[in-house]
C-alpha positions as a printed NumPy array, in Angstrom:
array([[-50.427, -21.406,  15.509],
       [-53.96 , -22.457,  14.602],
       [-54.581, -21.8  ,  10.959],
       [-58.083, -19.995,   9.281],
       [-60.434, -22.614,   8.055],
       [-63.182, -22.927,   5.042],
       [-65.739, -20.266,   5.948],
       [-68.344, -21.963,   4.172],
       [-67.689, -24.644,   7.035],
       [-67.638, -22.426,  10.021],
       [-70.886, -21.227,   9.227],
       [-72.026, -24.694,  10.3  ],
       [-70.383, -24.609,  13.614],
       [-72.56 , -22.206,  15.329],
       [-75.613, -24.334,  14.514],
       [-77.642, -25.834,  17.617],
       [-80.233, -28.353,  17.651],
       [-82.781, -28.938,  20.407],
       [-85.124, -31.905,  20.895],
       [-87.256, -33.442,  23.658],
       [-85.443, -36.073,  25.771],
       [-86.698, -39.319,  24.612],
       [-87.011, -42.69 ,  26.28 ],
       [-87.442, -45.503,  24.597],
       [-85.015, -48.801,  25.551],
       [-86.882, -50.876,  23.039],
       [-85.253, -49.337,  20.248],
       [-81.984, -48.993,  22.25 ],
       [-79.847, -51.668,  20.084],
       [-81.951, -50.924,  17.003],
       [-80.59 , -47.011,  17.331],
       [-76.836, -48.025,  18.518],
       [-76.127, -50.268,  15.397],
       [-77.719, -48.145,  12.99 ],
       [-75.695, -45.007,  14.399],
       [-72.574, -46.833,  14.475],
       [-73.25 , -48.283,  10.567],
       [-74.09 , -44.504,   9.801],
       [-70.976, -43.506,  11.229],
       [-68.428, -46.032,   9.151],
       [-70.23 , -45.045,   5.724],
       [-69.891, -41.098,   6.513],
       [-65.918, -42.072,   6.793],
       [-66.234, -44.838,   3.84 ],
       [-67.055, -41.999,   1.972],
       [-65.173, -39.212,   3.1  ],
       [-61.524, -41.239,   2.818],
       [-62.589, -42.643,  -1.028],
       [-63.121, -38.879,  -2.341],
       [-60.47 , -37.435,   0.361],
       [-57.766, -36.656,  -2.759],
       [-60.084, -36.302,  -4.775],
       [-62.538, -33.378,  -4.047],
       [-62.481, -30.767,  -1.407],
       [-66.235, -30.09 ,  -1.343],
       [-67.71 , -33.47 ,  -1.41 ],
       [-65.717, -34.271,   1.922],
       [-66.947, -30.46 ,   3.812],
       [-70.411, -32.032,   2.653],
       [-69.946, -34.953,   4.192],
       [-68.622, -33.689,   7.213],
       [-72.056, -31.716,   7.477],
       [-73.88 , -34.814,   6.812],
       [-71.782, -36.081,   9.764],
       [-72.871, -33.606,  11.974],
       [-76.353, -33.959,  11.174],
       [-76.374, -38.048,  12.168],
       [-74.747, -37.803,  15.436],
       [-77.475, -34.743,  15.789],
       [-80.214, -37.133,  14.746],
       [-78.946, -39.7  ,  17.494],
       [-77.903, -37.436,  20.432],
       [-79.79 , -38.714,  22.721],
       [-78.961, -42.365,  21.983],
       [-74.886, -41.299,  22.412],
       [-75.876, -41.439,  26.374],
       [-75.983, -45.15 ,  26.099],
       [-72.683, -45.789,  24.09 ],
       [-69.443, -46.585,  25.362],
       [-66.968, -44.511,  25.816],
       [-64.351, -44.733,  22.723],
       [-61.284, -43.504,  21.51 ],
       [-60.98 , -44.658,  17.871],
       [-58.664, -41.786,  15.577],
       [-60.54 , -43.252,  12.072],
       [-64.076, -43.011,  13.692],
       [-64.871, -40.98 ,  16.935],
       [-64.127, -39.685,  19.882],
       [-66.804, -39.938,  22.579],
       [-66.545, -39.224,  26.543],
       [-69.187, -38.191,  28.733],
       [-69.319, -36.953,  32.248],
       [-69.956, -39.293,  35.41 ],
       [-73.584, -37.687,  35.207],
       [-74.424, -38.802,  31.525],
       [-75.287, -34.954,  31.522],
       [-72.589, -33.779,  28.77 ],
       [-70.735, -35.737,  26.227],
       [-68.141, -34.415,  24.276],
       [-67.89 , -36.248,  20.584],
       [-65.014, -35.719,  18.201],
       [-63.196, -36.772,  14.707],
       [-60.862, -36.194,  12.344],
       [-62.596, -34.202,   9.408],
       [-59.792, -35.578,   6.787],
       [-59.742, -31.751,   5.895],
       [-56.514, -30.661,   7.264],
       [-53.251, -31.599,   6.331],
       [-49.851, -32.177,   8.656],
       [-52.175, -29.991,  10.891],
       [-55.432, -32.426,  12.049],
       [-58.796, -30.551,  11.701],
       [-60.343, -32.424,  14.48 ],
       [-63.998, -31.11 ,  14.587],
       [-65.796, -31.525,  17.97 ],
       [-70.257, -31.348,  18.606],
       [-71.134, -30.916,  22.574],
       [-74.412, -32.95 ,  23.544],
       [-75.927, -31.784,  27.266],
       [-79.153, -32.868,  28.951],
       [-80.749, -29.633,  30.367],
       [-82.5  , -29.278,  33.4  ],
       [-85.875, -29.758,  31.643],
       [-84.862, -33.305,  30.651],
       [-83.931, -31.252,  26.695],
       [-80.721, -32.96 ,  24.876],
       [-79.417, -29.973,  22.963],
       [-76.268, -30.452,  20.732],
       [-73.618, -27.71 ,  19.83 ],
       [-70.825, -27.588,  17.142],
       [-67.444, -25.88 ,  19.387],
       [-65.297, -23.93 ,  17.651],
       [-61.548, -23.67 ,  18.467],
       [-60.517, -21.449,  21.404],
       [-58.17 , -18.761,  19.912],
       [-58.512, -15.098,  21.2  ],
       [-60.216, -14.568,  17.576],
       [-61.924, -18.384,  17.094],
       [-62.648, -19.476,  13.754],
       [-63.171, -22.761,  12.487],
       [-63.297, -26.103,  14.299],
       [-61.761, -27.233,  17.803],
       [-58.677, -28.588,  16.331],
       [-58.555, -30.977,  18.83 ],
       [-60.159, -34.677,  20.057],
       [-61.268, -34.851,  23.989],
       [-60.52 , -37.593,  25.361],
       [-61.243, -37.531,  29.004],
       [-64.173, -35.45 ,  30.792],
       [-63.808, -34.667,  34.336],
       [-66.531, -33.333,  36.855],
       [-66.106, -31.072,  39.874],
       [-68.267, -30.157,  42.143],
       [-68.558, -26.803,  43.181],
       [-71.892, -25.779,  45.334],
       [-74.707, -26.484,  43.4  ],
       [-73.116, -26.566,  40.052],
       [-71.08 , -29.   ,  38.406],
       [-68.163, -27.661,  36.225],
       [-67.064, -30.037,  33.706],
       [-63.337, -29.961,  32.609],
       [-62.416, -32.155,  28.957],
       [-58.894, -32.929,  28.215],
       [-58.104, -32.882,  24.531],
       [-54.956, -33.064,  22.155],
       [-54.666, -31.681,  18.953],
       [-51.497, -31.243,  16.342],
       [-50.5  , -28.236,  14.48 ],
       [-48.229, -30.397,  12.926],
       [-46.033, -33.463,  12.735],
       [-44.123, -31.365,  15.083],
       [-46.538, -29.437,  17.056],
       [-48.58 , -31.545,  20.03 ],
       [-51.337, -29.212,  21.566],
       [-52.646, -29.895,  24.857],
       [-56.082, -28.382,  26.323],
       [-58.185, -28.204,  29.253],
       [-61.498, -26.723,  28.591],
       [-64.211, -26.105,  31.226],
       [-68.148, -26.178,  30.433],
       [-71.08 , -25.444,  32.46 ],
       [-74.792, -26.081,  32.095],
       [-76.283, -22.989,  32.257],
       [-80.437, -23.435,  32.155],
       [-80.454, -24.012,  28.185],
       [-77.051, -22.986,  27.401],
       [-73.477, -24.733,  27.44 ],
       [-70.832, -22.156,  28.303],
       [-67.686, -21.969,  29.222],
       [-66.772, -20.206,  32.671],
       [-63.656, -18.579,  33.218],
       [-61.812, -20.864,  35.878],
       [-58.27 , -20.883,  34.642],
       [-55.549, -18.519,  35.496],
       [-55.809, -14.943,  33.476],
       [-59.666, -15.957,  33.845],
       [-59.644, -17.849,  30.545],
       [-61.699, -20.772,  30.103],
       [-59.119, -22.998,  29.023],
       [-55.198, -23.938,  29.577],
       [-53.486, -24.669,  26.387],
       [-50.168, -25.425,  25.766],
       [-48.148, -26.159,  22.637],
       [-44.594, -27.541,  22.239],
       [-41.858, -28.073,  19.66 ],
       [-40.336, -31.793,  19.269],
       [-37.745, -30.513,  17.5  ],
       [-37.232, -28.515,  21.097],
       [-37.241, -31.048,  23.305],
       [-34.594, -32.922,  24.938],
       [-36.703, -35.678,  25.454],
       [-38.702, -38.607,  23.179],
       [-42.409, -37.72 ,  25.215],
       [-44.461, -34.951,  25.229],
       [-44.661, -33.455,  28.647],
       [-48.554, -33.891,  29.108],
       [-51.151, -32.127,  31.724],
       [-51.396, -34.656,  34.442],
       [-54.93 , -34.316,  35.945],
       [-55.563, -35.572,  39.133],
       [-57.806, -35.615,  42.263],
       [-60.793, -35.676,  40.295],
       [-59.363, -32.848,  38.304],
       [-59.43 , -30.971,  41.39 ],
       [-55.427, -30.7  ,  40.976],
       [-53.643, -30.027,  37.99 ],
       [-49.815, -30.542,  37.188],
       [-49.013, -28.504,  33.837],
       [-45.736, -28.661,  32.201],
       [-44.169, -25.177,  31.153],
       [-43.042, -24.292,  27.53 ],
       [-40.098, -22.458,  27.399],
       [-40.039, -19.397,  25.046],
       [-38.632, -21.39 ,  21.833],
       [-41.812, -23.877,  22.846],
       [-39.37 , -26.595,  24.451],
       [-39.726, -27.675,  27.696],
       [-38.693, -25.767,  31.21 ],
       [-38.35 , -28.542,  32.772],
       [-40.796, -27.428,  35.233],
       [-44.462, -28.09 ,  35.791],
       [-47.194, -25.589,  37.294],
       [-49.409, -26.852,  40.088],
       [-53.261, -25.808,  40.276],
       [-55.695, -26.195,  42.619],
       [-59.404, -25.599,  42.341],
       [-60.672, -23.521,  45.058],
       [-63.874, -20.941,  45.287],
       [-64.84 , -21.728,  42.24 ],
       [-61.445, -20.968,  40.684],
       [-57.829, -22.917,  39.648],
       [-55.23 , -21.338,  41.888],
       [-51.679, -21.51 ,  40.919],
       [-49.575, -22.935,  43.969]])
């Protein structure tokens, strides 16, 4: 199960930052190389003090937060990458949400994968947003690194679904689905998964399975259709997979 985390660092991951959108493409490559260069010596100095001292990486980390904060709005315009020493960045088909993650080098055989949300509201805002994990009691960071970002249409909103992975330890793969919505000003997460929760989760035990891979979500139709494998009670695998389709507003289990 998902351990506690530093309190002194969860008090940082309700903080949210708002700032006017911004246009200006003549500082475009100016802003990507310095972010990227800001990015490597963040990590530079996180992994040369990382068995060292405790507090000077949680620092960091903070001082992390605060440059992908500074360049939020420039993240639009970046690639989409999936690089487990740097970061993890996806955004949606709309360029309306992107979903940015790393490795905080402050866990142990369990990853503390931290995770900041930046969405464009409808008044042309770019607001970013630290996500904590989702336990029924959250505390503490996501846990886990998204690494795909799905959109669905549903009336006049748009519900975005991320995939993400995590590991409680050598031994312990997570998977996740979590939904998001753009609400006016606010990014929240509706309740579109079965038992209304606003994620599907599922955890497994190598040592369980009678297999070398992971059973993994398998997302398809524009994430309209969802095939989820299904633990068995010692957290091996069924065998079996659970088939959801979105419909009303909702995934149905068929």
């Amino acid at each position: 199960m998902k351990s506690l985390l530093s309190i002194t660092f969860l008090l940082t991951l309700y903080s949210c930052w708002t700032t006017p959108k911004q246009a200006d493409p003549t500082k475009s490559i100016e802003n990507k190389n310095q972010f990227y260069q800001a990015i490597v010596r963040h990590f530079n100095f996180i992994d040369s003090v990382r068995k060292i001292d405790p507090d000077l990486i949680e620092n960091e980390n903070l001082k992390l937060q605060q440059t992908i904060n500074l360049y939020k709005a420039d993240i639009f315009n970046l690639s989409d990458t999936s690089n487990y020493d740097l970061l993890y960045i996806v955004k949606s088909t709309d360029k309306k949400l992107c979903i940015i993650s790393w490795d905080t080098r402050m866990g142990g055989t369990m990853i503390d994968f931290a995770t900041m949300a930046v969405y464009q509201t409808s008044s042309g805002d770019t607001i970013s947003k630290m996500l904590i994990d989702t336990s029924e009691s959250p505390i503490g960071n996501t846990l886990m690194h998204y690494d795909n970002l799905y959109s669905i249409k549903d009336n006049d909103n748009t519900i975005y679904i991320a995939h993400g992975f995590g590991q409680g330890s050598t031994a312990l793969p997570w998977q996740e689905l979590r939904a998001f919505q753009i609400d006016n000003r606010q990014l929240i997460n509706p309740k579109i998964f079965p038992e209304q929760k606003p994620n599907l989760f599922i955890e497994f035990d190598t040592h369980k399975l009678n297999r070398e891979e992971v059973p993994m979500i398998l997302v398809m139709d524009s994430a309209k259709t969802i095939s989820s494998p299904i633990p068995n009670e010692d957290e091996g695998f069924s065998g079996k997979y659970q088939k959801l389709v979105f419909s009303n507003g909702v995934y149905k289990v068929q």
